[in-house]
C-alpha positions, 0 to 999 in steps of 0.5 A: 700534908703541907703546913698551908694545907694543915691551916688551910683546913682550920678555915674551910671543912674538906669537902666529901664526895659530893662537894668535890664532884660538883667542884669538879663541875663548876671547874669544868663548866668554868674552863668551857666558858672561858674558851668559848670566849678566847675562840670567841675573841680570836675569831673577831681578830681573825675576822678584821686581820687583827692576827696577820703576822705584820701586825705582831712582827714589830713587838720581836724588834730590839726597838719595841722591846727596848721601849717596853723594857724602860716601861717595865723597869719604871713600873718595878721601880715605882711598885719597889719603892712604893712597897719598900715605904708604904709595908714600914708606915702601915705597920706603924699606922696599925700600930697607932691604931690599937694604942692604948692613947685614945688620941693616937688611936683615934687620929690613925683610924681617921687617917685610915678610914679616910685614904681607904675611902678615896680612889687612888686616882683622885690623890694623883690629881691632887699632887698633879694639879693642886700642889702648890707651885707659887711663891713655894715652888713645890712641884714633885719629880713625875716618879713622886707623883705617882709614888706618894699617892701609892704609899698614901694609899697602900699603907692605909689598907695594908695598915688593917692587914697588919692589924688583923694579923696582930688582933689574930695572934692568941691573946694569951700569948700576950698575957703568957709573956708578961708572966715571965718578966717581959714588957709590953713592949719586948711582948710586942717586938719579940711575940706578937709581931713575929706571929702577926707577920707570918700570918699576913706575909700572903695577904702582903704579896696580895697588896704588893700585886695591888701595888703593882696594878696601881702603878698602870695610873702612871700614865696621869702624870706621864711618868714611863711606866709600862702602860703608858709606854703601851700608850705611846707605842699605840699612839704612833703604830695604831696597834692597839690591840697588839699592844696592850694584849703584850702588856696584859701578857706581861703583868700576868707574868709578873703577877703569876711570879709574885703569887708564886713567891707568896706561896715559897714564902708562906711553906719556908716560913711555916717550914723554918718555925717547925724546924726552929720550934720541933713538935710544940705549936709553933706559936706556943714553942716560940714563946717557949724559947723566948722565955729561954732566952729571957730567963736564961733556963727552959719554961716547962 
């Protein structure tokens, strides 16, 4: 069995005979359900021409596809830089959040509570419309424009990943590593973070998805991201359908090779701590050899 499969069973009771067969139902039911409504949309495309090979023909083109590649590496672009700030702040903000100062800790919740509140769309209006232009002359670059709402809002939920991370690793960690000399702040740097993160590393790949999606409300601030280069495409061809149908292809191709990462990184991950730690718990091993290296002989 997998480590993930072993953690996955600390969370959800395996189900016996009945439970499986009706798993087995509900997936089948499912999957009809879903055919029915593909069958069902072909035939409507079929039915208004939707399908003819003319209509789909243009999208082989070096042209199309030369138009599509600028949007996809301006939607990587903006995904990449968004997730290269806003992952570093949410961990600071988690940080923040549990100090032990009661103002800190109360300014990071506000700050929190309050960008997951609002929509992101609300936030790239605001530096689109409302940014201050005279006498200051503050005006962003159309890529900051999208890319500053995204952090703002990503690092705000991904901050509570991270804190729930932190809060899951077992308390005695904590109290166990202060026993052998370290600080709190070498307990944190060299205990507790590198549990929390490898608890949180797919939750992580769930918000860069998120990320990703977020990125579609480019076409605001007309910054050539994916969606609106499918939006102009549309614009002057009139193939809607054909369009955005090869853009959705395109990110559930992107989306399906992120899941995938998640799932190689979470078995290397648990992988490397058994390799690194042998036959202990990984969490109790990794204090074990941090002792090690602290104190300079074996804790037993």
């Amino acid at each position: 069995m997998s480590a993930a499969a072993k953690d996955a069973d600390l969370f959800f009771d395996v189900p016996g005979p009945r439970g499986r067969r009706r798993i087995l139902i509900w997936s089948v039911v499912t999957s009809l359900a879903l055919a029915v409504l593909v069958a069902g949309a072909l035939i409507q495309f079929a039915a208004h021409g939707q399908l003819e090979a003319g209509k789909w023909r243009p999208f082989l083109t070096q042209g199309y596809l030369n138009f599509l590649w600028i949007g996809m590496k301006g939607t990587l672009a903006a995904t990449g830089v968004a997730m290269a700030v806003s992952f570093p702040l949410a961990l600071g903000l988690a940080l923040l959040r549990i100090s032990r100062h009661k103002a800190i800790s109360v300014l990071a919740t506000g700050w929190i509570e309050f960008f997951r509140a609002i929509p992101m769309l609300l936030i790239v209006y605001a530096f689109l419309l409302f940014l201050p232009r005279q006498p200051i002359g503050l005006d962003l670059p159309l890529f900051w424009k999208l890319v500053v709402p995204m952090i703002i809002t990503s690092s705000a939920s991904t901050a509570e990943t991270f804190r729930s991370g932190i809060l899951a690793v077992d308390h005695g960690q904590h109290e166990a590593a202060l026993s052998i000399g370290l600080t709190d702040s070498a307990t944190l740097r060299l205990v507790i973070l590198p549990q929390a993160i490898r608890l949180v590393v797919p939750s992580l790949i769930n918000a860069l998805i998120s990320l990703l999606k977020d990125s579609t409300l480019g076409y605001v601030v007309s910054y050539p991201e994916l969606t609106q280069q499918g939006k102009v495409i549309t614009t002057y061809t009139g193939l809607m359908i054909q369009t955005y149908i090869v853009v959705a292809v395109i990110y559930v191709i992107i989306n399906m090779v992120l899941s995938r990462v998640a799932s190689y990184l979470d078995v290397r991950m648990h992988r490397k701590a058994a390799q690194e730690y042998g036959p202990l718990e990984p969490a109790a091993a990794e204090l074990d050899a941090i002792a090690t290296r602290a104190n300079g002989e074996r804790i037993t």
